[in-house]
SELUMDREN-96019 format. One record per atom (N, C-alpha, C): residue in one letter; x, y, z. Coordinates in pm, whole numbers, plus 50000, padded with zeros to 5 digits. Example, Ala and Ser with C-alpha at 12.3 -4.5 7.8 and 13.67 -1.06 7.14 Angstrom:
! SELUMDREN-96019
a513194943150780a512304955050780a513204967050780s512854977550708s513674989450714s512905000350787
! end
This chain:
! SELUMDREN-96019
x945790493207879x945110501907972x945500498208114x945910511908214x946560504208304x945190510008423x944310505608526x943740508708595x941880512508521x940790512608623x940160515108520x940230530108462x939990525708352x939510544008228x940690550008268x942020544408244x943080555508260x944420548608231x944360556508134x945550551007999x946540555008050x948330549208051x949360553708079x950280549908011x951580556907931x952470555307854x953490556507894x955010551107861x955770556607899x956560560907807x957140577607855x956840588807774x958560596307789x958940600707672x959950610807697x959620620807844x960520630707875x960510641607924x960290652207885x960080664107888x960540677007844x960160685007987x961000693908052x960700700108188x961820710308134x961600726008207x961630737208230x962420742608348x963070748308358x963550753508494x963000771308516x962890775108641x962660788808632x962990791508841x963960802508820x965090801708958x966070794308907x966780787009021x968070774409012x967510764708957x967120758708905x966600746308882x967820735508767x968330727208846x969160719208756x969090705908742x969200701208587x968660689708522x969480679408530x969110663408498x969620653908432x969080651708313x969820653408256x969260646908115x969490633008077x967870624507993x968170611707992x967910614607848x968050599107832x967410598107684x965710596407675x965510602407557x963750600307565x963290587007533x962420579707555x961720572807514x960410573607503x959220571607371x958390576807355x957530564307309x956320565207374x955400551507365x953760559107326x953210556007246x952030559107180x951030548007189x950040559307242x948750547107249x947480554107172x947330549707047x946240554206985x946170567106946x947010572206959x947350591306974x947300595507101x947510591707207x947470594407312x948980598407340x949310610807398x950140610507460x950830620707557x951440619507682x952050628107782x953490630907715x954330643807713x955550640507667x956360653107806x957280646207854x957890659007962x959550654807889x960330663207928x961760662507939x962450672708020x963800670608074x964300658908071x963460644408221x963870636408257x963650628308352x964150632308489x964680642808465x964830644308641x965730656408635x965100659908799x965530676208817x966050675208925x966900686508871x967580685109081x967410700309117x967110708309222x967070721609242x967080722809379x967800732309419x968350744009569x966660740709599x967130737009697x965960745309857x965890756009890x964350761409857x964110773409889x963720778109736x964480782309609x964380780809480x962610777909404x962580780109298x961400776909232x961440766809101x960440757909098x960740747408953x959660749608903x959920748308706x958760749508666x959420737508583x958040723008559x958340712208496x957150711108374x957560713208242x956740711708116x956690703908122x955710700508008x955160690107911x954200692107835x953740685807702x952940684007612x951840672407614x951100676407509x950070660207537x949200662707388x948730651707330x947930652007256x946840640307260x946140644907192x945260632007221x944000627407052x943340621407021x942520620506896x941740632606863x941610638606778x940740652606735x939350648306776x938880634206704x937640627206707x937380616506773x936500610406821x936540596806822x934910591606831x934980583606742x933730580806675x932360590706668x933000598806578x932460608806528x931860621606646x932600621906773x932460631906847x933590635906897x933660652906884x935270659806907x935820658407043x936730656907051x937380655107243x937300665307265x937010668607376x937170680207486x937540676607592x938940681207643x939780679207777x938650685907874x938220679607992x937500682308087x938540688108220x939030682008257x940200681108349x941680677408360x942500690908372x944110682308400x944740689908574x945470676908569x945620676108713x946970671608737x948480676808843x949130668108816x949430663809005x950400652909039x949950642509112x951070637409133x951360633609264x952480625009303x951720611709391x952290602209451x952250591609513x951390596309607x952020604009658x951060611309768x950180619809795x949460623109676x948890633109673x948020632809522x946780636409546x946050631809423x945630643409355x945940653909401x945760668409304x946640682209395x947840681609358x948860694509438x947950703509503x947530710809410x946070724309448x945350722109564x945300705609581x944440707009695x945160701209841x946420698209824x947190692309934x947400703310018x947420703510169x947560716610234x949340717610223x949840706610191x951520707810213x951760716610061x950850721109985x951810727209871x950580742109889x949720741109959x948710754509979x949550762909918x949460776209851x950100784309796x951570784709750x951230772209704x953510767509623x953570763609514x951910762609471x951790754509339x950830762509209x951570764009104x950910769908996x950070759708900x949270755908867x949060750908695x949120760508565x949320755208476x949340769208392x949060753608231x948420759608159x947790751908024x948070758107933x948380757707785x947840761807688x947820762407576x947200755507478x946600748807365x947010731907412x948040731207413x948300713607445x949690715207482x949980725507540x951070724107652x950880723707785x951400720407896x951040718308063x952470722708103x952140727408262x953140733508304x953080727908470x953540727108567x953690726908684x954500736708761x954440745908861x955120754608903x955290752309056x956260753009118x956870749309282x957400757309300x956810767709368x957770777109475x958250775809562x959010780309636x960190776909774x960010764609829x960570758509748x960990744509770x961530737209880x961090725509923x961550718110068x962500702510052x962930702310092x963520691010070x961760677110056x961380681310149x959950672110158x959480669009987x959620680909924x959060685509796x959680674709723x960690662709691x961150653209629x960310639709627x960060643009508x958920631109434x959130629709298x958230618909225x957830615809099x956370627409073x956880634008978x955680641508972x954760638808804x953400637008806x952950634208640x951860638608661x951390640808497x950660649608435x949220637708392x947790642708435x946910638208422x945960642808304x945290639008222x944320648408145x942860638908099x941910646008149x940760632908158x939740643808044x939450632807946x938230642307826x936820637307891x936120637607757x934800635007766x934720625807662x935470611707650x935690604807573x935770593307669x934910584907651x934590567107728x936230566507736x936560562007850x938100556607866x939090564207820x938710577507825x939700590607760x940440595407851x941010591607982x941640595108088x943290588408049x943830596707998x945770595408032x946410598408131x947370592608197x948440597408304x949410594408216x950730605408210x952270603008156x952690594608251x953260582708263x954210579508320x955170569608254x956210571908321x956570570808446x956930591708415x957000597808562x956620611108515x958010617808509x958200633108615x959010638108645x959820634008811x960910629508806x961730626608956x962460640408962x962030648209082x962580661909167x962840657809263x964430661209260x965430658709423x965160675809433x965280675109552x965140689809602x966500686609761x967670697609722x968680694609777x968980706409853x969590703410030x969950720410088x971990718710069x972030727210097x973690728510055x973970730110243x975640720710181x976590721710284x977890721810266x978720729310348x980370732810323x980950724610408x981720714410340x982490704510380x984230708910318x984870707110430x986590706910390x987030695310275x988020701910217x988070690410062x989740693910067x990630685009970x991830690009931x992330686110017x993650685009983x995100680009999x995480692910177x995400684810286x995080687210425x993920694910462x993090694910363x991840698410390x991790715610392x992550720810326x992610734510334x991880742910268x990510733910167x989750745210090x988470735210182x987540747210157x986240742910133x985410741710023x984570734610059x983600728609911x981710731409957x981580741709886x979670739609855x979220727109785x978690715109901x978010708909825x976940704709815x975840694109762x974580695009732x974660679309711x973340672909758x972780660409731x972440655509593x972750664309486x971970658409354x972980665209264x973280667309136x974220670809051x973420684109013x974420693409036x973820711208961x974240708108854x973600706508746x973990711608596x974650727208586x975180734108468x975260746108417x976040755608505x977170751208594x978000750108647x977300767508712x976550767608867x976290779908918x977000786108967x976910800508967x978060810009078x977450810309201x978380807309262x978430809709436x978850820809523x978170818109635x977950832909760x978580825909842x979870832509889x980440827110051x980500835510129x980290834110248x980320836210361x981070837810475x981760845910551x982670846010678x982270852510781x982030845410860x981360850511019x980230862210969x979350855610884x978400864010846x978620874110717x979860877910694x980080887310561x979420886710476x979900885310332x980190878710234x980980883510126x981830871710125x982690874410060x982930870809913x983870880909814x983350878409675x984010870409598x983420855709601x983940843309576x982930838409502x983120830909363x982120828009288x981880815009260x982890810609311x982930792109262x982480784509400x982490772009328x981990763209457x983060758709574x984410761409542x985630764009642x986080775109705x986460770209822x987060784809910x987820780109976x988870787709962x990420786710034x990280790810214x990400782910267x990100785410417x991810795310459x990830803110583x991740815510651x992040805710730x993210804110763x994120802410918x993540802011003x992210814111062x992120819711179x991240809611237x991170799911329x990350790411396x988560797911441x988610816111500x987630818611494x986400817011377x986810817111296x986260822611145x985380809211128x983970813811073x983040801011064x982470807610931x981950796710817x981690793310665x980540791010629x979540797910558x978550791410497x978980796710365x977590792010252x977820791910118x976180793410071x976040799309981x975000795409873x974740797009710x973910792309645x974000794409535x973950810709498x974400815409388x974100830009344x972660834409280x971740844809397x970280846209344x969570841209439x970620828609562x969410822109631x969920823809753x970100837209817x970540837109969x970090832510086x968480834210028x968070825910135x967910815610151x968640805410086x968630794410079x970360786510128x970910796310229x972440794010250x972720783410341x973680777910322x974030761810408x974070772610546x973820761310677x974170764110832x975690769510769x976230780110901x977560782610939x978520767010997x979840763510923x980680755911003x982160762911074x982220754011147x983860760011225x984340752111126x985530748811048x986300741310999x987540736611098x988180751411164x989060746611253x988820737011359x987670734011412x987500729011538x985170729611522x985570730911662x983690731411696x983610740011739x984620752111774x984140764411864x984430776011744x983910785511658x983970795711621x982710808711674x982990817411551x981860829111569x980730826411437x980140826411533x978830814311433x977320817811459x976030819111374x974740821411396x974370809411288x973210803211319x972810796111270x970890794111313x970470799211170x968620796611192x968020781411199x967450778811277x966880764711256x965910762611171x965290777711122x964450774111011x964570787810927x964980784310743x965190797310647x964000803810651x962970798510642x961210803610622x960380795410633x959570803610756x959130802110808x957430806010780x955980800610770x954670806810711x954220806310851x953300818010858x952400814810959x951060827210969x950260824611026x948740828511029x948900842211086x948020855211039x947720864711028x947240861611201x947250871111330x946630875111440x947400859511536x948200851711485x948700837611579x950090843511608x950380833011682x952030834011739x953100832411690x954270831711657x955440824411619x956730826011646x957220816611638x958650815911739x959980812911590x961200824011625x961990823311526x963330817611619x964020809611596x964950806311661x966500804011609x967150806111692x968590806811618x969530795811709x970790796311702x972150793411704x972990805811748x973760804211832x975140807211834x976110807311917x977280810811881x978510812411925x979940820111892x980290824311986x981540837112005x982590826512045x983700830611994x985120822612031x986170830812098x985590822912239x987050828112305x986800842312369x985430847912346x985420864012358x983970862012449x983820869812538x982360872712613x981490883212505x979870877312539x979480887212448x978600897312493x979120909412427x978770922112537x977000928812495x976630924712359x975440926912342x974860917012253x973420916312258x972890905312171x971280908212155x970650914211986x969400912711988x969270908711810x967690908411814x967210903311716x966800917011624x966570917911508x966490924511459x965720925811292x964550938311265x964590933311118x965350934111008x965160928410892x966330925810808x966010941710713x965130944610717x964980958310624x965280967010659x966110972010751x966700975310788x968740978510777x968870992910725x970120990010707x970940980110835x972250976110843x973000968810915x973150975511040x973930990810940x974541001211059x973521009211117x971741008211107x971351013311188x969911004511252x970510993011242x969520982811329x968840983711409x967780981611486x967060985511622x966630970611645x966770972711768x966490956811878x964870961911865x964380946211802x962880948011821x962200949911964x963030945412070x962350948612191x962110962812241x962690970912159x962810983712152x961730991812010x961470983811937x960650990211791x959750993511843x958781004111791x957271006011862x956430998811724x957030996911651x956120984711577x955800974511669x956650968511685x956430958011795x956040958411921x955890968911968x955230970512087x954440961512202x954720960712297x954290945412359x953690935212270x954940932112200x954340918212093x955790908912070x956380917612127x957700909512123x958290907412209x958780892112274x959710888712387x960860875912300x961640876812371x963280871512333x963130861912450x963640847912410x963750838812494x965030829012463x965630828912590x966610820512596x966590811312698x966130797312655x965810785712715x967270777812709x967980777612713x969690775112714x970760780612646x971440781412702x972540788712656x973350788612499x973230798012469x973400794712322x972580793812214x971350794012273x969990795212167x969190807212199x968740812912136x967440823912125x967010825312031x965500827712101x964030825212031x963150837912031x962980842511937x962340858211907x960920849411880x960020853211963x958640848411960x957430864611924x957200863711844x956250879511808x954530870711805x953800879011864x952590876511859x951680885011802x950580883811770x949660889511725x949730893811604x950260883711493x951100889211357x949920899511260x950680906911204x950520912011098x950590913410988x950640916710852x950590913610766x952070922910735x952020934310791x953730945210785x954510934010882x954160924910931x955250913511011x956230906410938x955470907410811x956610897210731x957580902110662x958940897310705x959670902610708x961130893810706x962370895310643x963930884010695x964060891810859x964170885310959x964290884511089x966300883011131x966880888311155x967870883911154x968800886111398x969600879311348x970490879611477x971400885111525x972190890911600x973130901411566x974390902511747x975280897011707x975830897611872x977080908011829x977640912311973x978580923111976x979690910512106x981080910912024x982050910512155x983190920512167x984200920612223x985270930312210x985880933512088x986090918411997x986620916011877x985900918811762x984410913711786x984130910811649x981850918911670x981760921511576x980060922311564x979990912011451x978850901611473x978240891511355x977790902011275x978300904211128x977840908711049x975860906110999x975470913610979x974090913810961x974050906510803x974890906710728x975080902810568x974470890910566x974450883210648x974070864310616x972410868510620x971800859510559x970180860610564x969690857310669x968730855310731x967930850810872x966850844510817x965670842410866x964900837210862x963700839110839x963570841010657x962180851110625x960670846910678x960120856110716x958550853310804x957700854810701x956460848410670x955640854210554x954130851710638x953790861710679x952490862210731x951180855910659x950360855510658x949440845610532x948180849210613x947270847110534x945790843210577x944730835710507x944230827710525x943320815810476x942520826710386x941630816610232x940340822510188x940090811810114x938830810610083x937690799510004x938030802509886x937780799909803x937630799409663x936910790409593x935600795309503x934660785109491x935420791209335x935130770609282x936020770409176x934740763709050x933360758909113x932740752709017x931730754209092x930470754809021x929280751909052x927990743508953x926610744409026x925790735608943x924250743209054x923480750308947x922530754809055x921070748809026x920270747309118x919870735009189x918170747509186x917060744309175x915750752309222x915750760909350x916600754609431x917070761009535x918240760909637x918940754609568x920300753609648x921450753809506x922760750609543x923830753909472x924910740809513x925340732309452x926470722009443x927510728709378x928490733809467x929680742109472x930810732109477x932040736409416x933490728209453x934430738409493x934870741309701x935320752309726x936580743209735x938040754409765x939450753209739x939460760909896x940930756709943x941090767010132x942560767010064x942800783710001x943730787010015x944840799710085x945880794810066x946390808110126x948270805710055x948640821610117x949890825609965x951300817910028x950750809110143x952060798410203x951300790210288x952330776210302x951800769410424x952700765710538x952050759010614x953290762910720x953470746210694x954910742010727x955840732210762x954740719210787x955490707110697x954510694510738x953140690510652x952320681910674x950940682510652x950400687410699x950070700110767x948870705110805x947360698010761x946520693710856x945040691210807x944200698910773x943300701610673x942570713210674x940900704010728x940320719010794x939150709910842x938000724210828x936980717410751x935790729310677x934750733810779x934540745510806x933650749110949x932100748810832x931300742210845x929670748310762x928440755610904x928470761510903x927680766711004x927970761911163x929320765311168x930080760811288x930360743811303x929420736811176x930070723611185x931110718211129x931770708611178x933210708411158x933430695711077x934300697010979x934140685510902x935670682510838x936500673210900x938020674210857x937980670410695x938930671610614x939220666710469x940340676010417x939970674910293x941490681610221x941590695510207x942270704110118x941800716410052x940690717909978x940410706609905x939030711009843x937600703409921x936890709309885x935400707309893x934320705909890x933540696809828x932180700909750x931430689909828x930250704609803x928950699309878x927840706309803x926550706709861x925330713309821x925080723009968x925530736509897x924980747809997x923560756009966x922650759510111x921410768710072x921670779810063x920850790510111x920820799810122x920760803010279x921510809810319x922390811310504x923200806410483x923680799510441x924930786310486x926130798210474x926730792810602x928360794810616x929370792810609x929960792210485x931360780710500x933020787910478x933840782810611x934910785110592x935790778410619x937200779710603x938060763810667x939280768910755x940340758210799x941460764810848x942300749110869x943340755310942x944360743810948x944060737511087x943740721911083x943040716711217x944570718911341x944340726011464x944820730311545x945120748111573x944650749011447x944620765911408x943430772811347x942470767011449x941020772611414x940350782311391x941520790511537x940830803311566x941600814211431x942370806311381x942830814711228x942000811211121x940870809711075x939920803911010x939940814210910x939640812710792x939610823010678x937990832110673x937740835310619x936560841810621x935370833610597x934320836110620x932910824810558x932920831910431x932470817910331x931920825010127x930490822910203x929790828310182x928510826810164x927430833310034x926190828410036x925500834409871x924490848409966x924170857209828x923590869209867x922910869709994x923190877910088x921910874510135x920750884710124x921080892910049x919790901210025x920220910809897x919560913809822x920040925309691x918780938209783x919670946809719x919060959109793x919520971709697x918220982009661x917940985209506x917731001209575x918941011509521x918531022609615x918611035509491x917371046509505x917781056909390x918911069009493x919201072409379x919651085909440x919771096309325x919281111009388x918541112009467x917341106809476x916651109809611x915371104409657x914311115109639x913151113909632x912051120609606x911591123609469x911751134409414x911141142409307x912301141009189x912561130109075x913321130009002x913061142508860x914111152408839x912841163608717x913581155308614x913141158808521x913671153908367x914741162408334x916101155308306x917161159608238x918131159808395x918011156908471x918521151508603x919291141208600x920431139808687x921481130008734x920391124408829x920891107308778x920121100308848x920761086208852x921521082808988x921541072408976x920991060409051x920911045909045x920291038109122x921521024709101x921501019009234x922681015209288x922231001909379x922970989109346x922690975809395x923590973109459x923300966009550x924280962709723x923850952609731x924900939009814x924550931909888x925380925409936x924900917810073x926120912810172x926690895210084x927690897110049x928190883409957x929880882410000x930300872409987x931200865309973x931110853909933x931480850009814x932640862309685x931760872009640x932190882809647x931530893509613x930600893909491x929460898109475x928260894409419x928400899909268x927950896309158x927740904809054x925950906409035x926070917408990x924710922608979x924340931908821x922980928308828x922310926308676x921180939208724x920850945608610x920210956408654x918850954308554x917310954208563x916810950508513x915500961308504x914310965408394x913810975608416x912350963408297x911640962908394x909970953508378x910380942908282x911270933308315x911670921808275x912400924108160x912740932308160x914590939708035x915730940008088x916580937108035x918150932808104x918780947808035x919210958508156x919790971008125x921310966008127x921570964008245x922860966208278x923400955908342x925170949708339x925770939908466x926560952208557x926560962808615x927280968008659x926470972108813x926960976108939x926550977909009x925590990109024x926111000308942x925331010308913x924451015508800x923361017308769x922761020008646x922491034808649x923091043208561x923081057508579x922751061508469x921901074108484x921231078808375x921611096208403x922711098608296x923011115408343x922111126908297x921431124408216x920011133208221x919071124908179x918101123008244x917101112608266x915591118408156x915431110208112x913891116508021x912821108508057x911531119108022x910241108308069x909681095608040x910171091507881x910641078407847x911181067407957x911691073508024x912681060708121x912011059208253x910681061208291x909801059708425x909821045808393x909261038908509x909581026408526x909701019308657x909281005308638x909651001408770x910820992908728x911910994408818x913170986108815x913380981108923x914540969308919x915110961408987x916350951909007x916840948709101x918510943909060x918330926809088x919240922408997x919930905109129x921120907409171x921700902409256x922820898009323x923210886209302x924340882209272x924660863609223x925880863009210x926350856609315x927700849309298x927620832909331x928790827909300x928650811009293x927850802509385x927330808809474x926640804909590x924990806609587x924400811609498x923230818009526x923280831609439x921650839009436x921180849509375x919890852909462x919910868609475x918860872909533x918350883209413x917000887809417x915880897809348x915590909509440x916100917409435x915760932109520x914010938809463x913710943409594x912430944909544x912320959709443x911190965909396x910920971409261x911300982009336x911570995009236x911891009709231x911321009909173x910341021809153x909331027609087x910161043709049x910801044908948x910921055608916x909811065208811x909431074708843x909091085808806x909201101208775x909301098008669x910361113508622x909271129508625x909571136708661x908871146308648x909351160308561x908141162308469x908841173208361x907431181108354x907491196008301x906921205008277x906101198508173x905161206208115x904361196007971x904701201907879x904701192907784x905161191907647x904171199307567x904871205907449x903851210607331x902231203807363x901171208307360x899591203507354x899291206407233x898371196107196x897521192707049x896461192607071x896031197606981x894401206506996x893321195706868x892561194406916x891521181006819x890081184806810x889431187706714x888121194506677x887411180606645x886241179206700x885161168406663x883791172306667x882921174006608x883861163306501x884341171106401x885161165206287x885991170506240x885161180306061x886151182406011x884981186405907x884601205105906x883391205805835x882921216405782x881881218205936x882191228706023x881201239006115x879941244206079x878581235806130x877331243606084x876991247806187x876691263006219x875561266606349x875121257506396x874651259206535x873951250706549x874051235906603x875321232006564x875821215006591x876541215206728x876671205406775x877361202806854x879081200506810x879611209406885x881661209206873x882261208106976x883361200506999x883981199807132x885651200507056x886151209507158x887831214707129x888111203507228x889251200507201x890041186607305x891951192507307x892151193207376x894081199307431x894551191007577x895471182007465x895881172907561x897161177607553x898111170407658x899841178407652x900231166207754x901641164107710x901781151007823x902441157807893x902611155207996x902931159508165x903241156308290x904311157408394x903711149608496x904511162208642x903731161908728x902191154208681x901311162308637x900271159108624x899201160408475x899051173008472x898631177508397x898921190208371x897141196208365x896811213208392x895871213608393x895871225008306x894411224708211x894251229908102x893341244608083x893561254208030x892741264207998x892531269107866x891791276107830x891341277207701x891211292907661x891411294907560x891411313007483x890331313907322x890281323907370x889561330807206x889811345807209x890841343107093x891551358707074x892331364207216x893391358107292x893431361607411x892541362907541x891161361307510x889891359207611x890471347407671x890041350007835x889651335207853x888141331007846x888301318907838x886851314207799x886641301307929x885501312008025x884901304408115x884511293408118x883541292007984x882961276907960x883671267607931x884891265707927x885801258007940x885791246608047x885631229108018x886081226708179x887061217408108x888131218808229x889401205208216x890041206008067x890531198008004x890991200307890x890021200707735x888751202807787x887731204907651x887061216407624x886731224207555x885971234507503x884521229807409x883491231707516x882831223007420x881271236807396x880911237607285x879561240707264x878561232507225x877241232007249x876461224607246x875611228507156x875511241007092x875041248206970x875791258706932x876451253506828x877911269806820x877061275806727x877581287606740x876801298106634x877961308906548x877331316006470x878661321906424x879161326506473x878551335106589x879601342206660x880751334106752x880631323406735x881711314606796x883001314006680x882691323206564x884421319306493x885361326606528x886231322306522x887391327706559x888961318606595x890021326406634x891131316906639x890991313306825x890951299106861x891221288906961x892611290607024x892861290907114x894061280307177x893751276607335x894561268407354x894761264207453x896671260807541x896361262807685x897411265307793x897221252107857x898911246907871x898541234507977x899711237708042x899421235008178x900231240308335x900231231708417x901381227808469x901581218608566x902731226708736x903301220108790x904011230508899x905681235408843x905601227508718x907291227608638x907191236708511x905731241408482x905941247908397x904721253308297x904561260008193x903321261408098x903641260107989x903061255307884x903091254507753x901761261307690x901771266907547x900471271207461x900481261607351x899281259107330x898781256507169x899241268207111x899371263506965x899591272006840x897751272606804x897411281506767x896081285006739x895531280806627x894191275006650x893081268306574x892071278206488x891921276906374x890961286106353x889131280506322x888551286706397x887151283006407x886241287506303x885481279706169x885021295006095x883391283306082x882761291406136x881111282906190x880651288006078x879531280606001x878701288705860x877281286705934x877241296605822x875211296105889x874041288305832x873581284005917x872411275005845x871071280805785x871431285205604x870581293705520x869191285805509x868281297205462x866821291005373x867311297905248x867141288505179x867491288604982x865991288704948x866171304504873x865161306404772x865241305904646x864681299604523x865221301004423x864721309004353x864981323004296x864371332904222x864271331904077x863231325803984x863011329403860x863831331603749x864041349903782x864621354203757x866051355803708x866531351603871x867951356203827x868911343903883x867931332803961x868321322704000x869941324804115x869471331504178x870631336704291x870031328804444x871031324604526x871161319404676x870921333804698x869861331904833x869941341604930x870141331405068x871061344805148x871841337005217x871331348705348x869871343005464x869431354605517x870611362805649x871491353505696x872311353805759x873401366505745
! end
């Protein structure tokens, strides 16, 4: 065990290329600890500046261990200098992870010479002392190309590179900007002393060696001091070049964008894109500096240089110096929520970084707090947090903050009728944008922002309500009281008491109808209306026969009327029984 709780082996290779990316291959050697293990290949990479690397590997580790299953918690990978890529501001948007089942991946976009390290693969379980590092890991030379004279009086040139290209690449050459169609890593030099040389790999133009004179130090020559260049959305930046004309005065000279065909270029001091945002500076002779301010996001762009003499125009063909505009954002990557607060782990990223270590430094409610890309703390509810690159403040990414209010709206408003479009709709001010739960008297309807009901029934009245919740916090919008309004329904008619009708008794008709709102009731006999009617009852207090007959009842509200289906009433009379002798017959005096 090398360090505490963190096992290390030393491990074959296995690594990936994706762009230029070219290998050494070693031999593997493979060391096992308990089932533990990192495996990458080969041991070392060499790849073009500018280019992209992607470096595999595998890992396994015990299914069990003492009778509880591993679960990888965290993988992470890591150089000397740097204790998690993701969060170093020097790889801010250059670095991929990618996992899956028990493979690992590492990904490096536009590569710097800086970018040359030992790079290895971390994976920490939930197993006492279950933390592996592969090492010894992956070694990445990251190499820029240069054309040096070679051969017998020095009459060819040679593309070359600090580290060995495997898989023998085709090459892009270059003449006073051209390019010319030459595929190998040699080129037969022209006679002509004007004529100046670059080179690059094939696929990676922007990644082309400086221009050389071979004949001497004076040719026709442009040269960028920097291929690409990152920089902040609304800040400044300065693009600067090289050059020189041989022997010839030069009669015009501007900067120009690269998207742009060749033959119909426009001097940015002239674009109305650029419009007082662009000035050209030449602080000595021989250099100019295209400085654009107030960037944009349509800013980014290959920038290129372009001179005119009697003899010759610098071809526009060579690459310049791609701009990639960028802008900071948070990214909350974990949380843990708290009775009333939230222990968050935020990330400050953005899709490039600019040149160097940049510091990143976290604003929390305008307080300032320097550290890395990542971040964790315990945020409330208000809290503001955003970050930026320390000296580049006023480029600060946006604040994440948690809900600050859920807000619960119908539409339409007022008088909802039954069988109506109806929807009701949750808002709230969040960053990261909120998800919301739609809820109707402690029932979980819906996760969508909208809960819509395209014909609505009286079943669905109710008071409802939304949350708002993203990694930061959750808010409760207060109640909607929906109420549906419909004409009334069929009415049911109820005799009590129930049974056989004697003169005489007390009967009450009852016609209820559901409704809203409530509905008001009238009463019939045989089409009569019947006065003595009040509200929804028909009542006699001594019915007599002449009360039989067929019933109904009407219930009316402002949406509509409904009838009872008709009751039939049949009252008997309350006889004196005589019994006759005779003939033993009911008389019935009635």
């Amino acid at each position: 065990m090398f360090g505490p709780r963190d096992k290390r082996s030393s491990m074959s290779v296995t690594a990936a290329a994706s762009g230029f990316v070219f290998i050494l291959l070693s031999l593997p050697v493979v060391q096992a600890y308990d089932d533990w293990r990192v495996t990458y290949t080969p041991s070392k990479i060499c790849a073009v500046k500018g280019s992209s690397v992607t470096i595999r590997c595998s890992y396994t580790y015990p299914a069990t261990m003492n009778g509880v299953p591993t679960v990888v918690n965290q993988k992470v990978w890591f150089t000397e200098q740097s204790d998690d890529l993701t969060t170093d501001s020097l790889y801010v948007g250059r670095v991929t992870y990618s996992s899956y089942s028990k493979s690992c991946s590492l990904t490096i976009r536009d590569l710097r010479e800086s970018d040359s390290a030992e790079y290895k693969f971390r994976f920490i379980t939930n197993q006492p002392d279950g933390r592996w590092t592969g090492s010894p890991g992956v070694t990445l030379s990251v190499t820029a190309l240069h054309v040096v004279p070679s051969g017998y009086n020095q009459e060819t040139l040679s593309c070359q590179r600090s580290c060995w290209l495997n898989k023998n690449p085709s090459y892009i050459w270059y003449k006073n900007g051209q390019r010319e169609y030459t595929e190998t890593s040699s080129f037969l030099l022209n006679p002509n002393p004007s004529d100046s040389y670059s080179c690059a790999v094939y696929g990676l133009k922007h990644s082309t060696s400086p221009s050389v004179c071979p004949h001497g130090g004076s040719c026709n020559r442009v040269n960028y001091s920097n291929r690409r260049i990152c920089a902040f959305k609304g800040s400044s930046v300065d693009i600067s070049c090289t050059y020189n004309s041989y022997n010839n005065p030069i009669q015009s000279k501007f900067w120009f964008d690269g998207r742009q065909s060749r033959y119909s270029s426009i001097d940015l001091s002239e674009d109305s894109r650029y419009a007082g945002r662009v000035q050209v500076l030449e602080t000595e002779r021989g250099r100019s500096t295209l400085r654009i301010s107030d960037l944009t996001d349509a800013d980014s762009a290959d920038y290129r240089f372009k001179f005119k003499t009697q003899s010759i125009e610098w071809g526009s063909n060579l690459p310049g110096t791609t701009l990639t505009v960028t802008a900071l954002w948070v990214q909350v990557t974990r949380r843990h929520v708290y009775q009333s607060s939230t222990k968050a782990e935020l990330k400050c990223l953005s899709s490039c970084s600019p040149a160097g270590r940049p510091s990143i430094v976290w604003i929390k409610n305008e307080e300032r707090t320097p550290g890395k890309a990542s971040y964790e703390g315990v945020f409330n509810t208000g809290d503001n947090i955003s970050c930026a690159f320390i000296g580049h403040e006023g480029y600060r990414s946006p604040s994440v903050y948690a809900p600050r209010a859920a807000s619960a709206v119908m539409s339409p408003s007022g008088a909802i009728m039954e069988g109506s479009l109806v929807n009701l709709t949750c808002s709230s001010d969040a960053n990261p944008a909120a998800n919301y739960t739609w809820y109707k008297e402690q029932t979980q309807l819906s996760k969508e922002p909208q809960l819509v009901f395209r014909s609505i029934q009286s079943h669905q009245s109710g008071e409802y309500y939304c949350t708002a919740e993203n990694e930061l916090g959750k808010k409760t919008s207060e109640n909607i009281f929906l109420q549906v309004k419909y004409a009334p329904k069929l009415p049911s008619v109820t005799v009590s008491p129930s049974g056989e009708i004697v003169e005489g008794g007390s009967v009450t008709l009852t016609c209820h109808s559901d409704a809203n709102p409530a509905a008001k009731y009238s009463w019939y006999k045989e089409n009569q209306a019947l006065s003595k009617a009040l509200g929804g009852e028909c009542a006699f207090l001594s019915i007599s026969p002449e009360d039989t007959g067929k019933y109904y009842c009407t219930s009316e509200n402002l949406y509509g009327q409904t009838n009872s289906s008709s009751l039939l009433i049949d009252v008997q009379c309350k006889c004196s029984q005589t019994t006759l002798a005779d003939t033993s017959q009911r008389i019935h005096p009635c």
